[in-house]
C-alpha positions as CSV (number, residue, x, y, z in Angstrom):
1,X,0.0,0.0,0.0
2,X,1.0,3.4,-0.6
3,X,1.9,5.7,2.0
4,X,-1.2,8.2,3.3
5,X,-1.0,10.5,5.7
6,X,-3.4,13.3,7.1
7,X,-3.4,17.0,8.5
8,X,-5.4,18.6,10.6
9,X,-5.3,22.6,10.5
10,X,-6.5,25.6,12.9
11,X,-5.9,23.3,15.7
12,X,-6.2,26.5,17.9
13,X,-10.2,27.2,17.3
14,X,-11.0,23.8,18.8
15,X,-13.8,24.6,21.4
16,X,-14.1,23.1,24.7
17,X,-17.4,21.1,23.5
18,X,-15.3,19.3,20.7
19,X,-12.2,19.0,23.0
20,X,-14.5,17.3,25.4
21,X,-16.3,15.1,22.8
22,X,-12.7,13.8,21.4
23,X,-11.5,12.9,25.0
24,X,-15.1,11.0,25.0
25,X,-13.9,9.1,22.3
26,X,-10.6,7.8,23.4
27,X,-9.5,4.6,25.2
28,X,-8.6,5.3,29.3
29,X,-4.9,5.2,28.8
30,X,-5.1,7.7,25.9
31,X,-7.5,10.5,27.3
32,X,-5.6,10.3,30.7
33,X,-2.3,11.1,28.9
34,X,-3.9,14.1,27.1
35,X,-5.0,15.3,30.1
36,X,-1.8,15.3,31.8
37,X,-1.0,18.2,29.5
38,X,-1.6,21.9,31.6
39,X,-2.5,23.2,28.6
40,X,-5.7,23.4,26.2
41,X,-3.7,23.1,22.8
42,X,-1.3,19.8,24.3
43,X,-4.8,18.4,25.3
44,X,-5.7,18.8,21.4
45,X,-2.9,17.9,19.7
46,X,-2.8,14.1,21.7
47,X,-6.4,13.3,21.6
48,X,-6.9,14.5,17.6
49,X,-3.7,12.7,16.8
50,X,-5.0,9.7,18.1
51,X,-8.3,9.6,16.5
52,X,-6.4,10.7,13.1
53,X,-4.6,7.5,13.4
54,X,-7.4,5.4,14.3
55,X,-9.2,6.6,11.3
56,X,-6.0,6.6,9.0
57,X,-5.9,2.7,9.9
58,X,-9.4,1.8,9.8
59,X,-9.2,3.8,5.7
60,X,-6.0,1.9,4.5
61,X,-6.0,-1.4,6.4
62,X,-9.4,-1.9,7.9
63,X,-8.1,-2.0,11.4
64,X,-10.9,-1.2,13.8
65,X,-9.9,-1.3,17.3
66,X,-8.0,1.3,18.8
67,X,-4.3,0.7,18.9
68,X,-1.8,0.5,21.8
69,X,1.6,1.6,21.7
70,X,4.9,0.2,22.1
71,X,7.9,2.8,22.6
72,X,10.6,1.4,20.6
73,X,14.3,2.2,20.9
74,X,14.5,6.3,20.9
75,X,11.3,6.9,21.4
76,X,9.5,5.9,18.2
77,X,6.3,4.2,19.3
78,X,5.1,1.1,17.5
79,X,1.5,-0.2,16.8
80,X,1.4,-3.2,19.5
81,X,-0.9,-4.9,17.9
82,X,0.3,-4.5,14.0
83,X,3.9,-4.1,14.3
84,X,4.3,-4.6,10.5
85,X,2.3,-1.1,9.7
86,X,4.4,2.2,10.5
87,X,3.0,5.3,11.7
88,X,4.1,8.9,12.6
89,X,2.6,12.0,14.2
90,X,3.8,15.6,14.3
91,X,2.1,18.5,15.6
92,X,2.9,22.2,15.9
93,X,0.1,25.0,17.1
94,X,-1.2,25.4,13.9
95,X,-1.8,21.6,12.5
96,X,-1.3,18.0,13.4
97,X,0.0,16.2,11.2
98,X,0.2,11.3,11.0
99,X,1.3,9.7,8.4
100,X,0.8,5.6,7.9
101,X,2.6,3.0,5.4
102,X,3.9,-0.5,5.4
103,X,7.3,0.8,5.3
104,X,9.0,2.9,8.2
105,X,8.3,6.6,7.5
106,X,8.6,10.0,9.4
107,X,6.8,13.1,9.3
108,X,7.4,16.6,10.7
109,X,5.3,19.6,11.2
110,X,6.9,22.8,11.9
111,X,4.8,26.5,12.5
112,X,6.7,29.6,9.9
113,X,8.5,31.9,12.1
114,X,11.1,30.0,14.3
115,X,14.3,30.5,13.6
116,X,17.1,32.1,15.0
117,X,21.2,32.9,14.1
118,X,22.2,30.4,16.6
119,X,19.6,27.8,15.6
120,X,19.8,28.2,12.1
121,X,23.9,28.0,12.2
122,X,23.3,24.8,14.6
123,X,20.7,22.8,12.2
124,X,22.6,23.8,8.4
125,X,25.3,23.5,7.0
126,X,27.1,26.2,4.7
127,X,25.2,25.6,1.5
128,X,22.0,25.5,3.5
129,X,22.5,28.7,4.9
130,X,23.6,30.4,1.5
131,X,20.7,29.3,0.6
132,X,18.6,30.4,3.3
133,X,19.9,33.8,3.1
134,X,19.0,33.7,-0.2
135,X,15.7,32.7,-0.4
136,X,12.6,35.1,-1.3
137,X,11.2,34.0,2.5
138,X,14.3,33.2,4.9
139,X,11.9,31.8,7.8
140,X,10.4,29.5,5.3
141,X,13.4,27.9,3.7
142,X,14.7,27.6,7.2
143,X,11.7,25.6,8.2
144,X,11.7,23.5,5.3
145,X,15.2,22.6,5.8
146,X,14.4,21.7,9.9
147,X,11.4,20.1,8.8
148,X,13.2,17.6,6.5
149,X,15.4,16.7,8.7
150,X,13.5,16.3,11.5
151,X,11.1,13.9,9.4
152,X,14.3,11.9,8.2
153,X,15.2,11.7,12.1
154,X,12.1,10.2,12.5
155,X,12.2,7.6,9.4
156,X,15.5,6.1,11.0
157,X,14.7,6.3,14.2
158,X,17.5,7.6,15.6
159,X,16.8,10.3,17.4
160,X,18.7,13.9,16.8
161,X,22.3,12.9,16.3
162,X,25.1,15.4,16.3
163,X,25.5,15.3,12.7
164,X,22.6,17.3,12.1
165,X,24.2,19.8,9.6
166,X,25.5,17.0,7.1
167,X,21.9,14.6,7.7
168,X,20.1,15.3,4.2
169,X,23.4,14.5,1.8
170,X,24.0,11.5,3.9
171,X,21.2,9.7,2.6
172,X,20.7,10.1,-0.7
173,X,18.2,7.2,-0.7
174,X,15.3,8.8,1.1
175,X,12.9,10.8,-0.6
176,X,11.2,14.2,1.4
177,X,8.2,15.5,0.4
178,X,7.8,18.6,1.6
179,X,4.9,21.3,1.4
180,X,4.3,24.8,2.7
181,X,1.0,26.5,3.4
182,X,1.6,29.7,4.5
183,X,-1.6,30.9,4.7
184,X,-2.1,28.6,7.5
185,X,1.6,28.9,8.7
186,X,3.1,25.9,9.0
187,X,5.5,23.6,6.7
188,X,5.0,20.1,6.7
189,X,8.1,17.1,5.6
190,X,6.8,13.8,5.1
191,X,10.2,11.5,4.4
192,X,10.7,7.7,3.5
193,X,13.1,5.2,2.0
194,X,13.4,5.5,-1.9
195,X,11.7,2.6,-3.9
């Protein structure tokens, strides 16, 4: 199957009443970990996330039941009951963002407008930079660069390793979609292993 993935945008306007009739929705274990989060926004972002899954797996592979989660090694969690389908969620305050395939894949989310000297000199390498400079929109060829490389983090499962400046010529066998709305502010990387 191909890869599919979903986004959710203007998480921000969710009201309380849909808020509450997600968390309704949820299994125990899921709802109580959303609402470990202080705020109204971390609440969102887990419980959507979750139902964006459910539904992504029910579409593609007709699973029904509400998946569990293994963590694997770095943090990546793992469907416990269908180890053989990979998943991915991402989630800034302006979209969420899960991605499914039968092949491992990672997906990033990022909101326009973050981006610093320090950051920028700490995440790209030369080239990247020149070409950040460059660009008609600085803060969004920054954030397309973080994105992709925060997705291809997430395809290996690896975690953020100190070679972050070099990461994107280092595998030249992954492919990175990437795709930026500003209007809604955010830039989204969705990366996985070339066929």
């Amino acid at each position: 199957m191909e890869m599919r993935y979903a986004v959710k945008e203007d998480i921000q306007h969710i009201s309380n009443e849909e808020l509450s009739k997600v968390l309704s929705l949820l299994p125990g274990w899921r709802r109580e970990k959303a609402l470990r989060f202080k705020f109204t926004l971390g609440q969102v972002e887990c419980a959507f996330s979750y139902l964006m899954l459910c539904d992504l797996l029910k579409e593609e592979y007709g699973i029904n039941s509400q998946p569990h989660f293994l963590i694997g090694e770095h943090g990546k969690p793992i469907l416990q009951e269908h180890p053989e389908i990979h998943f991915n969620i991402s989630h800034c305050k302006n979209a969420i963002a899960v991605a499914v395939n039968t092949e491992p894949i990672g997906i990033d989310v990022e909101c326009i407008g973050r981006g610093n000297e320090s950051l920028i000199n700490y995440v790209l390498n030369e080239g990247e930079i020149q070409q950040v400079k460059t660009a008609d929109n600085p803060l969004v060829a920054f954030i397309q660069y973080w994105t992709k490389k925060e997705a291809l983090f997430k395809l290996l499962a690896t975690g953020i390793t100190d070679d972050i400046k070099g990461l994107l010529s280092q595998h030249p066998d992954v492919s990175i979609d990437t795709q930026t709305n500003t209007e809604k502010g955010y830039v989204l990387s969705i990366a996985q292993h070339s066929k």
